[in-house]
C-alpha positions, 0 to 999 in steps of 0.5 A, a space after each residue: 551485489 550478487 546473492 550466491 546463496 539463500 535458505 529459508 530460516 523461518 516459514 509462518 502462515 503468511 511470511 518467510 524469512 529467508 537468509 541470502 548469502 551475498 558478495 558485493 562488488 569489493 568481494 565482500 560477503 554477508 548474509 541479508 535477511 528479508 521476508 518474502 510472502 507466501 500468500 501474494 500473486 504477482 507483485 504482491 499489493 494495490 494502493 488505491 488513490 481513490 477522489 470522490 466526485 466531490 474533490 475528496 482524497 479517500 484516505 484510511 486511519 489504520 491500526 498497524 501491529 508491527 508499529 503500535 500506531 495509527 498510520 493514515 495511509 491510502 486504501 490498500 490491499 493484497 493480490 492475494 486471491 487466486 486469478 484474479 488481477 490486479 486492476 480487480 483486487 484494488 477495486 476490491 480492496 477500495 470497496 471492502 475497506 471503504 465502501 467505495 467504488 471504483 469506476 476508472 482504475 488508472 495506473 500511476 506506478 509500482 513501487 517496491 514497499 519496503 526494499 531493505 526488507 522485501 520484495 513486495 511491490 505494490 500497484 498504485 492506481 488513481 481511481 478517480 469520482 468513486 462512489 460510495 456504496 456502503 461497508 460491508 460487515 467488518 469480518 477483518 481483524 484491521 481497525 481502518 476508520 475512512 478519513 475523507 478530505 478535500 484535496 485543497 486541505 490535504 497537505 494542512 491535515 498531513 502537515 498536523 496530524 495527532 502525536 499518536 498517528 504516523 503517516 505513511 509518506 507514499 501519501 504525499 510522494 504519490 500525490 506529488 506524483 500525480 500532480 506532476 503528470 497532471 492527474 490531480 490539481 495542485 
């Protein structure tokens, strides 16, 4: 696939929709639309798997607008402040959504979140015995309601989660993750 040419169609507050003009190795061309954030430094998030010392995932029940659902998800976040790193805006991020913080930020891996759709990558880190140190007021206009669980009871609670609630499955991916290289216990 080679993208000959792109043009923005749309630019927003937050996102532009771009269109690529592209070949495919059978000579086949078309146009692909995909967004692209303005507001993002580097790859652009941090997902936080955060474990207090007591043996609890910090996992997050948030309303998602585009989905007009509740998706339980990890504590995340964007790379959107000026020179700051990343290692810094998860910690950030896990502290204003949660209340809790960061010690150790341990890097698992990058993954692409939505490839079909953007070129956002998001940083994953473990962030293992965090502490909690209190919410600050909600200025957001994110509704994220903490959900902690112990990681003995995880794949239970995933497994029967509300009809009403999705879940974003980078949760047990990631997990399965860890436990193979030997972050967490199975």
């Amino acid at each position: 696939m080679k993208i000959t040419s792109q043009k923005t169609a749309y630019e927003g507050r937050f996102l532009r929709i771009v269109e690529k003009s592209v070949n495919n190795s059978r000579g086949i061309k078309g146009v692909w639309e995909s967004i692209e954030r303005t507001n993002v430094q580097g790859r652009g998030a941090v997902i936080i798997i955060a474990i207090t010392s007591e043996g609890e995932l910090i996992l997050e029940k948030n309303w998602r607008p585009p989905i007009e659902s509740y998706v339980i998800q990890f504590p995340a976040g964007l790379t959107d402040v000026p020179g700051e790193e990343e290692k810094e805006a998860a910690r950030r991020e896990l502290l204003e959504e949660t209340g809790y913080l960061a010690g150790e930020l341990i890097p698992v891996m990058s993954v692409p979140l939505a490839p079909a759709l953007a070129a956002t990558h998001a940083m994953h880190y473990f962030a293992p015995g965090v502490e909690f140190k209190g919410k600050t007021a909600d200025k957001d206009i994110e509704e994220i309601e903490v959900v902690k669980i112990k990681l003995a009871h995880v794949a239970d609670y995933l497994l029967n989660l509300p009809p009403d609630v999705e879940l974003d499955l980078r949760v047990p991916g990631i997990l399965w993750i860890m436990q193979k290289r030997g972050l967490i216990q199975e």
